[in-house]
N, C-alpha and C positions, 0 to 999 in steps of 0.2 A: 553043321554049324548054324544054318539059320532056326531048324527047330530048339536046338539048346540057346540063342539069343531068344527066341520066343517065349521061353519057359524062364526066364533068367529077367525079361522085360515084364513079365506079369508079377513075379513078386517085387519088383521095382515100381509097378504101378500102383500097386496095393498099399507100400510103407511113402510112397510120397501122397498119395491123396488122403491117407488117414491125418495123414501131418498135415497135408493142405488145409482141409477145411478146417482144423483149429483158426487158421489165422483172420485178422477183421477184413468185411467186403469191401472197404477204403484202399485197400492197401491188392487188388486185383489189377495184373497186368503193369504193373508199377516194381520197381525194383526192391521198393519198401517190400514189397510177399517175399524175395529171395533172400532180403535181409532179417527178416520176422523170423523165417525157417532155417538161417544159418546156423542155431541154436537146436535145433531139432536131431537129435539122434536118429531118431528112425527118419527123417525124412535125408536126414546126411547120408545114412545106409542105401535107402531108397537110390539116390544120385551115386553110389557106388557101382550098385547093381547095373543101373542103366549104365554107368559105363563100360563096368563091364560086356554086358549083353552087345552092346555097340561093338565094341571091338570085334565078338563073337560075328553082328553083321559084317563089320566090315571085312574079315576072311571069306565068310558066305560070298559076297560080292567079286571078291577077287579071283572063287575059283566058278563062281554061275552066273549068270545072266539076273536080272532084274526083274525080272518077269518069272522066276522061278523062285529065286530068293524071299521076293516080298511079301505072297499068299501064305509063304510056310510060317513068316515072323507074325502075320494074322492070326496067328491060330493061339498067341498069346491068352486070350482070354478061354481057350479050351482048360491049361493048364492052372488058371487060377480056380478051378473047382474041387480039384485035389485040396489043394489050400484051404478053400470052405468047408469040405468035409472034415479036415482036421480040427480045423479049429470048432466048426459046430458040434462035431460028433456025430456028426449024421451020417444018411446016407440019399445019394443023388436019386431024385423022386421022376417020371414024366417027361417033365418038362426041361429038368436037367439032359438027362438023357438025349432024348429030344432035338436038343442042340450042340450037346455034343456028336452026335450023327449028322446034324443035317451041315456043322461047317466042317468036320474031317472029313466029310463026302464028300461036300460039294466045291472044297479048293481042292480036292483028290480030282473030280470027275473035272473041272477047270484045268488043270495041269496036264491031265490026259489030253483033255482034246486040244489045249494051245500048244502043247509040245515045245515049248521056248528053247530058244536055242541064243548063243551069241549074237552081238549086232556089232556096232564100230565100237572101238573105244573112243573117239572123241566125236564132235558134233562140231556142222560151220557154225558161225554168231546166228546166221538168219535161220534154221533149224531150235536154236536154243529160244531165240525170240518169238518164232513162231508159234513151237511149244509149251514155253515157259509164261509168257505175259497172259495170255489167257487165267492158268490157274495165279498166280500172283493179283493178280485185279481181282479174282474169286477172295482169296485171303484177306484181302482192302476191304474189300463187301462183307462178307462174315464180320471182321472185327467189327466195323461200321453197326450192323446190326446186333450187335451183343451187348451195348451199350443198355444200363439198366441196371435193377436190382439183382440181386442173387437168383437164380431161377432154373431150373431144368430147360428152359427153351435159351437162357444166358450159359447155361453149360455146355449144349448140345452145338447153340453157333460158334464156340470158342474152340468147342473140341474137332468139330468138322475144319477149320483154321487151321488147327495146330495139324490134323490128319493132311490137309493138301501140303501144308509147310514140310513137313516130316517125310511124302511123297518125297518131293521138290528134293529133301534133303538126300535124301538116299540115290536120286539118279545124279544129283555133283558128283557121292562121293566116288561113283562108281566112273564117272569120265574124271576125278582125281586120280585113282588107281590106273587109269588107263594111260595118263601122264606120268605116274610115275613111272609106269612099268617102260615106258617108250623112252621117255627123257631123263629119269633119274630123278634125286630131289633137288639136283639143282636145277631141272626143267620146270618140277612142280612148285618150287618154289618163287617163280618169276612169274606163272600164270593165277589165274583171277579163280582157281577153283578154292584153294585154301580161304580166301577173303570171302567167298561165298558161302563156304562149309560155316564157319564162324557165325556170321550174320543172321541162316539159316537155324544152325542149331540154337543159338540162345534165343533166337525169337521165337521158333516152334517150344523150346523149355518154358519160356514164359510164358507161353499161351496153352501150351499143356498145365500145366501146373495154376494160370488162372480156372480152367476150364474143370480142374479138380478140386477148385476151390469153391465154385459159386453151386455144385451141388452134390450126390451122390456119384459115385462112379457109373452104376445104372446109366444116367445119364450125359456120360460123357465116354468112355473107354469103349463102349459098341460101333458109335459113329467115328470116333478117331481110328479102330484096328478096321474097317470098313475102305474108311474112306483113302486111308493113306496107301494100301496095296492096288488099289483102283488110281486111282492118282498117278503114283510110281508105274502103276503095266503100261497104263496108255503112255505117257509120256517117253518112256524107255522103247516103245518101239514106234514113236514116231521120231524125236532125237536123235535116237543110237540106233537104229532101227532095228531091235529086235526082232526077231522072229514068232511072228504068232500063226499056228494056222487057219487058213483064210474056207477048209472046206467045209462042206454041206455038214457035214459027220460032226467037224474039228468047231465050228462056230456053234453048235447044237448044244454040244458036249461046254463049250465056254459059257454059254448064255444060263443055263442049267445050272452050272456049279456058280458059276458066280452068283447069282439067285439064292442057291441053297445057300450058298457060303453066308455071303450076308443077311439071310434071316438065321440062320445058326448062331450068327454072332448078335443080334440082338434079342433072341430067345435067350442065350446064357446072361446075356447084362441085366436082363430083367427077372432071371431067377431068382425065386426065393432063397434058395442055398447060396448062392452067391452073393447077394445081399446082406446075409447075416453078415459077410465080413465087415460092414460099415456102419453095423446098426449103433455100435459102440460111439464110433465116433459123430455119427449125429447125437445120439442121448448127450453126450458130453456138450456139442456145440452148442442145445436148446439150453442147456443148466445155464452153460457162463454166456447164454444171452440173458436168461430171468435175471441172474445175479448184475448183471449190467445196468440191465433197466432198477432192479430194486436200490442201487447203490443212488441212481442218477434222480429216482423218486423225493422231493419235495421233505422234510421233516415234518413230522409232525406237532402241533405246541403241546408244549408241557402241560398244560393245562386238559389239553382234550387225552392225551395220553394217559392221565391218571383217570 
């Protein structure tokens, strides 16, 4: 389940950031982007997809642990080079390669050595606050510093946001599941997990989706599938205490893959094959900026015109 959410959330990332960045840098982080793209076909498909793939997690969670789930949904960005090969008609060079090895190894060799296992399904308040308020403050700081014009370094603090937000989100929904499973929906329905799921996802949506907007994917989808399975392990097993192993062998083998893993995932972001899926939609976005500025240019008098 979670590698077919993974592959289901890459072409979901691919039709809403092509639509993103159509829209103007005014209108980032602001509800005007979600209403600009209401109209958006592909970026409406896009938002079907990810809910799809969601739901896809959310089974993933129900039947494994958090720390086993969220590495596999990481690898998102492996399957979007299928995608680019298609559509370029090429084939994966190096550096593709490259990276498609070093992050199916290295959350391969990560998985091996943490060997996750179950932890509680729920968490006290002073566990969730101890946990939680750290990365939440982090979230405050990234957006705080994203503040600017459109930018690769304005993409990257947005998307690193939305990646701890998206963390955050998936260990709710997984102490949600653990409430329903114990209390039923009318237990989960009188606790604070629903009202947090909520808050969480449209603000990680909106901050993804600015994050896709102010540049390339390049620069934003490496540091979001990075940082939100990192975010989500630790948290889940300090929370809900998952099981991680703690030995010589078992943290060797963690430190390793998770290394490789995350240089895998920004070697593919930055592949040229990979890229090609977006080059379209920058060429377009540069046109209808000349055509903007030419429109907003000064006339000229009739007189010097003839």
């Amino acid at each position: 389940m979670a590698l077919l959410a993974a592959v289901v959330f890459a072409c979901s990332a691919v039709l809403q950031q092509r639509s993103a960045r159509t829209v103007p840098e005014e209108k980032s982080l602001t509800l005007g982007l979600l209403r600009a793209l209401w109209s958006n076909r592909s970026w409406l498909a896009g938002v079907g997809a990810m809910l799809a793939a969601y739901g896809l997690q959310v089974l993933a969670l129900a039947l494994g642990p958090v720390a086993l789930v969220e590495p596999l949904i990481a690898t998102e960005i492996v399957f979007a080079v299928p995608v680019a090969i298609h559509l370029a008609g090429q084939r994966p060079g190096p550096r593709e390669w490259a990276g498609m090895v070093m992050a199916t190894g290295g959350i391969g060799a990560f998985l091996l050595g943490a060997d996750p296992a179950r932890g509680l399904s729920h968490a006290t308040t002073e566990h969730w606050l101890v946990g939680a308020l750290p990365w939440a403050v982090a979230v405050v700081a990234l957006l705080a510093g994203a503040r600017g014009p459109e930018t690769p370094r304005r993409a990257g603090l947005l998307a690193a946001a939305a990646g701890v937000t998206f963390g955050l989100f998936s260990l709710v929904t997984k102490a949600a599941l653990g409430q329903l499973a114990q209390h039923g929906m009318a237990g989960l329905s009188t606790s604070w997990e629903p009202e947090a799921l909520l808050v969480l996802g449209l603000g990680g949506f909106l901050i993804g989706q600015s994050a896709y907007q102010a540049a390339s994917l390049a620069s934003s989808l490496p540091i979001m599938d990075a940082i939100e399975p990192i975010s989500a392990v630790l948290l889940a097993a300090y929370v809900l205490d998952e099981h991680l192993s703690l030995s010589a062998t078992g943290l060797t083998l963690e430190a390793l893959g998770a290394v490789g893993a995350v240089g895998g995932i920004f070697i593919l972001g930055r592949a040229p094959l990979v890229l090609v899926l977006y080059a379209s939609t920058e060429r377009d976005k540069q046109r209808r900026a000349t055509h903007r500025v030419a429109k907003q240019a000064p006339a000229r008098p009739a007189s010097l015109a003839r």
